[in-house]
N, C-alpha and C positions, 0 to 999 in steps of 0.2 A: 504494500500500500504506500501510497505515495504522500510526502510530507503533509502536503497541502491536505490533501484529504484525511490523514490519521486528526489531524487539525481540525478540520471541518466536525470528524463523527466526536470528537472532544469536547466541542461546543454545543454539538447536538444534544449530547448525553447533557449534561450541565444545564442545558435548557427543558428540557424534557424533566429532567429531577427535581429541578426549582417549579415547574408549574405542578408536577403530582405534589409536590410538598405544598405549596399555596392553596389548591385545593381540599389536602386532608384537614390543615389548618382551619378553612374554614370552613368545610365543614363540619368536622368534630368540635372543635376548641376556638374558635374567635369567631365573629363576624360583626362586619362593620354593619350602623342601621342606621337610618334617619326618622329624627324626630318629625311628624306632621300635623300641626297643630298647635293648640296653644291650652290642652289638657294639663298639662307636669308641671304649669308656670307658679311658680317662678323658679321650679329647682332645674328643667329643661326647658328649653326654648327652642321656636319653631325653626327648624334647620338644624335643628344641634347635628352632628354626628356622633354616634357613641360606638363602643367597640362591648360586644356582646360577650359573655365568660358561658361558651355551650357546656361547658364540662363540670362544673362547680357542684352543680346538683345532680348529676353523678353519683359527685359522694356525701353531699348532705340535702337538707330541705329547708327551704325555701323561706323565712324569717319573717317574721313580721318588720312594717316598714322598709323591705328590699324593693328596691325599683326591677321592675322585669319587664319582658318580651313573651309576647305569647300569641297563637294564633288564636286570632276571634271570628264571631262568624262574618262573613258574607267571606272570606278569603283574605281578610288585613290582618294584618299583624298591629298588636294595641301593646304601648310604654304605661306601665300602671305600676302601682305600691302597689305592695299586700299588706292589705289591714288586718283581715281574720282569715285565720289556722283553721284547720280541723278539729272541731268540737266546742269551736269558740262561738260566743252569742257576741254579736257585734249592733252597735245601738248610738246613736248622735241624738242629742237631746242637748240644747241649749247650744248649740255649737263646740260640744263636749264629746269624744271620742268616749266612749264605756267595753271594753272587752270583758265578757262575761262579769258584766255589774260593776266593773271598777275603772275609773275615768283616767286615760292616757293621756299625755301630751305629746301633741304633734309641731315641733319645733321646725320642723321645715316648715311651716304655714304663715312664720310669722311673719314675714314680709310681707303678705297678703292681706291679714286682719285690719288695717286701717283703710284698703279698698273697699271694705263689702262692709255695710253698715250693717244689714242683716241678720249677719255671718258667713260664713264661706259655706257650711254644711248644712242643708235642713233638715230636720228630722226627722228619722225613718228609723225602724228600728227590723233587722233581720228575721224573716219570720224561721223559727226554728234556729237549729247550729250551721255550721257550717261543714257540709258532708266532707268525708273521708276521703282521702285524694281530693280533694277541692279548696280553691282560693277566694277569700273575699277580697274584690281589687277596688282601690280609687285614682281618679286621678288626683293632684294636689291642685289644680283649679277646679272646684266640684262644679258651680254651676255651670261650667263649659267642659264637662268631660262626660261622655260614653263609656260607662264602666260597669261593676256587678250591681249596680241599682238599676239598669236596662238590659245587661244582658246576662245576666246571674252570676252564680261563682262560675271562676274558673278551673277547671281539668289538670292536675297537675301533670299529664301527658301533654297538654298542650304549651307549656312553658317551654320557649327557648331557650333562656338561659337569665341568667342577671345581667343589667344594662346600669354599670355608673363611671366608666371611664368615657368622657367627654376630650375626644380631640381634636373638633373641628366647630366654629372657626378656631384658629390660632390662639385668636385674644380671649377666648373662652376653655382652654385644656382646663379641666381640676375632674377633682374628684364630686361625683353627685350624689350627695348622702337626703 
């Protein structure tokens, strides 16, 4: 074989193993996702880009107050908190978060609390617990968000992964707690 050519399949190979790598990448273990909307506001913002963690819940579950990815119905993919676990009773009253009778604070909210005279959250309260493999999700702008107040809990099959590494735009990289 000739220089040029041992050369050539050297390059080939190298290009061929860098895209099978890219790929396993993403799809097992990372993928990039964009925010659309203005559901998450103010912890994500419309355009954000995030980088998704597919393998995390692999080996554990799914936490309250974790930002995720999940598929929802019609075919979208929806960026939501988990409020309520499995076997959790979840309930807003007064603008007051309650997990099974006892009242949480949601400190990502507070940038929001001086917009909404209201409150951010009106009250509803979960009929029953929250079944087994299933998630209660919110977004953190409630009255502009499509979440388990419209389309119930979520399937813990259907979670992608967790979503709080923000690295686009530029002037926005941080962590999304």
């Amino acid at each position: 074989m000739s220089e040029k050519k041992k050369e050539s399949w050297e390059w080939l190979k190298a290009v061929v193993v860098a895209l099978v790598l890219a790929f396993l990448i993403r799809q097992f273990l990372f993928a990039p996702v964009i925010v659309d909307g203005e559901s998450m506001l103010p912890t994500l913002e419309n355009s954000d880009r995030l980088i998704v963690n597919k393998i995390g819940y692999v080996f554990g579950e799914p936490e309250r107050f974790d930002i995720i990815v999940f598929h929802a119905p019609a075919g979208k993919d929806y960026i939501k908190r988990v409020i309520g676990l499995p076997g959790d009773r979840v309930e807003y009253r007064d603008d007051t978060l309650y997990i099974n009778g006892e009242p949480l604070e949601e400190p990502y909210l507070d940038e929001l609390r001086p917009l909404y005279e209201d409150g951010l959250t009106g009250d509803f309260e979960l009929d029953g617990v929250v079944p087994e493999d299933e998630l209660f999700v919110l977004g953190d702008n409630r009255w502009h968000s499509r979440d388990s107040r419209d389309i119930g809990t979520v399937h813990i099959d259907e979670v992608i992964g967790k979503a709080n590494v923000v690295f686009w735009p530029i002037s926005n990289i941080r962590i999304a707690k």
